[in-house]
C-alpha positions as CSV (number, residue, x, y, z in Angstrom):
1,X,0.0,0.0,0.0
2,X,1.6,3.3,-1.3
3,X,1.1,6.4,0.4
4,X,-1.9,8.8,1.0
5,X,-3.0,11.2,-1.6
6,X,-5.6,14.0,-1.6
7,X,-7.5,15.3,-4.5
8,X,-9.0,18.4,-4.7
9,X,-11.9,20.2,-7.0
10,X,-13.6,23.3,-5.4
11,X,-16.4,21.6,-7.4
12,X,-16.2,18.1,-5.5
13,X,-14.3,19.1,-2.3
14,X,-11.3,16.5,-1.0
15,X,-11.1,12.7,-2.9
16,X,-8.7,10.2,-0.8
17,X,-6.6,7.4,-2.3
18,X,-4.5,4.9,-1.7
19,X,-2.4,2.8,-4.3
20,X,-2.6,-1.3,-3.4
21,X,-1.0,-3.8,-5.7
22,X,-0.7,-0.6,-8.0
23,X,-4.2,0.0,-8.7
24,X,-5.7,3.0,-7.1
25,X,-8.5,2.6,-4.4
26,X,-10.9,5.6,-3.1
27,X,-12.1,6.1,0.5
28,X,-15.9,5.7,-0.1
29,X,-17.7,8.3,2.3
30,X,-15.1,10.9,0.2
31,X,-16.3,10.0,-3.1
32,X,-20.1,9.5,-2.0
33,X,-20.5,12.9,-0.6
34,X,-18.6,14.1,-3.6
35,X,-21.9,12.6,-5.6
36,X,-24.1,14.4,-3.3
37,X,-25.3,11.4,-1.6
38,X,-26.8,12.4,2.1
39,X,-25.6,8.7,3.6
40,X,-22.3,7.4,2.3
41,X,-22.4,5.0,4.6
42,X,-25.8,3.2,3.2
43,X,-25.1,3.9,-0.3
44,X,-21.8,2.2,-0.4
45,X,-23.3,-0.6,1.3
46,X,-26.0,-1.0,-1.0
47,X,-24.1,0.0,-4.2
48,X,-21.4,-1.4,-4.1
49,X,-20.0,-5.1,-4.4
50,X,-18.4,-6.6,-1.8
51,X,-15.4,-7.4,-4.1
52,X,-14.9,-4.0,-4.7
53,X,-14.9,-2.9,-1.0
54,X,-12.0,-2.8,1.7
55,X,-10.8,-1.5,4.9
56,X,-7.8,0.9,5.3
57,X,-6.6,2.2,8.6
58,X,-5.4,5.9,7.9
59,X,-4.7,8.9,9.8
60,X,-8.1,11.4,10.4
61,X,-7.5,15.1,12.3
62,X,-9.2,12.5,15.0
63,X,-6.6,10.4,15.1
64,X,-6.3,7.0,13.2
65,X,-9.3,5.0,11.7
66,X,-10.8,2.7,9.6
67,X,-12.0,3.7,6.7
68,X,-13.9,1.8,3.6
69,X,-12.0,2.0,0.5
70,X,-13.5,1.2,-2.9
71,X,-11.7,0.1,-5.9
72,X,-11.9,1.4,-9.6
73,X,-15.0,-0.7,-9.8
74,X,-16.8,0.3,-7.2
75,X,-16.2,4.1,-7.8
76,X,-18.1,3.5,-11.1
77,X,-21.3,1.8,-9.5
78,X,-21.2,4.9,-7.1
79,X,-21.1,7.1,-10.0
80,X,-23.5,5.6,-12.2
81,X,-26.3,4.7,-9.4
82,X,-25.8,8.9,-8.6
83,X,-29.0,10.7,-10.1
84,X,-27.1,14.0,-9.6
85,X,-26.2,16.2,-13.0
86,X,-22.9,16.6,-10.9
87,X,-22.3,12.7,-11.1
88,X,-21.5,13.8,-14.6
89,X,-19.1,16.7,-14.0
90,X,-17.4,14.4,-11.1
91,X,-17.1,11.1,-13.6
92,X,-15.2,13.4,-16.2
93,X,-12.9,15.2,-13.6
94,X,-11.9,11.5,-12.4
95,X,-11.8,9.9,-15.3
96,X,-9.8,12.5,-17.6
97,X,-7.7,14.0,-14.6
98,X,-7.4,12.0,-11.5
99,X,-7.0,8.4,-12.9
100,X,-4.5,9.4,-15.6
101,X,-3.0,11.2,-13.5
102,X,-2.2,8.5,-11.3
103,X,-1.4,6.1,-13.5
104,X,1.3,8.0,-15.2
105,X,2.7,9.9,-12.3
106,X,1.6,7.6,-9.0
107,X,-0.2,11.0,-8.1
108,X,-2.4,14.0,-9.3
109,X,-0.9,17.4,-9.7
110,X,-2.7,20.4,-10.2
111,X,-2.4,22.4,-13.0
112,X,-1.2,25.5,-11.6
113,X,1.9,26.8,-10.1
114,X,1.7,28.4,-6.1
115,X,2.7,32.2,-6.3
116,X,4.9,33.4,-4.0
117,X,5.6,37.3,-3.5
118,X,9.4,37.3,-3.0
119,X,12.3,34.5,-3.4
120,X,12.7,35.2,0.8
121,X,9.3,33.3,0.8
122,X,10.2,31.2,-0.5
123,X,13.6,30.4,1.5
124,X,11.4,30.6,4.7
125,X,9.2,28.0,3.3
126,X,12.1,25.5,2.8
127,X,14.0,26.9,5.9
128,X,10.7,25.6,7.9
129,X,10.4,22.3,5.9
130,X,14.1,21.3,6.2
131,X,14.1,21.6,9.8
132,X,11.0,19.6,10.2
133,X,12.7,17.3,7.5
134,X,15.6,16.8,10.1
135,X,13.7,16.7,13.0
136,X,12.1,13.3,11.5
137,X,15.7,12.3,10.3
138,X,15.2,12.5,6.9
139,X,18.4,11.6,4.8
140,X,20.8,15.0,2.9
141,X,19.5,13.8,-0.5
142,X,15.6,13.7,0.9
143,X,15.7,17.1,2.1
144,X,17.8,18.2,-0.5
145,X,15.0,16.8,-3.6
146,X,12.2,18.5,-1.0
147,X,14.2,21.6,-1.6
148,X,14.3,21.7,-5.3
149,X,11.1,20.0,-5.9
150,X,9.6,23.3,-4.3
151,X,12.4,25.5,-6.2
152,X,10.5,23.8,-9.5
153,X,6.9,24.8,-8.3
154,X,7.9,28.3,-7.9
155,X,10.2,28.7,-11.1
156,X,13.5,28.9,-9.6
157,X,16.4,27.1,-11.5
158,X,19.1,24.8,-9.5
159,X,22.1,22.9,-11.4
160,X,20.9,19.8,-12.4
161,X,23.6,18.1,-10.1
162,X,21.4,19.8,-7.0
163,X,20.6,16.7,-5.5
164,X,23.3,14.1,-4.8
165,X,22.5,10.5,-4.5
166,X,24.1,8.7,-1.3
167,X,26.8,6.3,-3.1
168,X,24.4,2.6,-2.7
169,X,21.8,4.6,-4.9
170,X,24.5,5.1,-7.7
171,X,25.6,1.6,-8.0
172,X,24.7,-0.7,-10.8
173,X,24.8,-4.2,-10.8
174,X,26.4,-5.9,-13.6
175,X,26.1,-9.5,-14.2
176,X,28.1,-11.4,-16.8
177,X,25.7,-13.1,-19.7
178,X,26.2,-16.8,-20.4
């Protein structure tokens, strides 16, 4: 199970997922009140298949729960059971955006860069992240990518050789062929 990411559309609020055995997998109440259904709880129960179900413990501003998870599948069954016009709007933002987007990236990126009003901004933004980086003992090169990953959103150029690779990330294994 990778990592958690958040979608979201001013139009459809926030859309979790997960990727397990690299497929993606939704948290159901997310995409049910997306649909405008008034209990997630009873619609994803009675829409959809138990196949396409799950349970993933995750981390709430509550602390951590269990939450149901639907696959591919069962987003669709959610989608087309949904009487809403903005069933359509919603199947077309996660169908031409959010799926693609996964599957090519292993996330979804808006389409917009963040503005910031001066390079110090900037700086202080990485000053902050870097020491939280360390505080959680992040390795040189983590940081280091963090730190020109946000240099990229903001349109500030660093040498190509910016981030190092520690030296068992460089090696390459060669094996003779027979």
């Amino acid at each position: 199970m990778k990592g958690l990411k958040i979608f979201n559309s001013q139009e459809f609020g926030q859309v979790r997922t997960l990727i397990i055995q690299n497929e993606p997998w939704f948290v159901g109440k997310d995409v049910a009140e997306a649909l405008g259904y008034a209990e997630p709880r009873s619609v994803i129960s009675k829409k959809v298949d138990e196949e396409d179900k799950g349970v993933a413990r995750m981390e709430t501003p509550s602390g951590m729960q269990e939450m149901t998870i639907i696959n591919e599948s069962g987003l669709y069954s959610l989608i087309l059971s949904s009487k809403l016009e903005s069933a359509k709007k919603f199947k077309r933002w996660v169908t031409s955006e959010v799926l693609p987007s996964i599957r090519k990236t292993g996330s979804y990126l808006l389409n917009y860069k963040p503005k910031a009003t001066s390079v110090g901004e900037v700086a202080s933004l990485i000053k902050i992240l870097k020491v939280s980086m360390k505080d959680q003992g992040s390795a040189a090169h983590e940081i280091t990518s963090m730190e020109k990953m946000i240099c990229e959103q903001f349109n500030i150029d660093l040498p190509e050789n910016f981030v190092k690779k520690p030296a068992y990330m460089q090696l390459t294994l060669t094996l003779p062929i027979e």
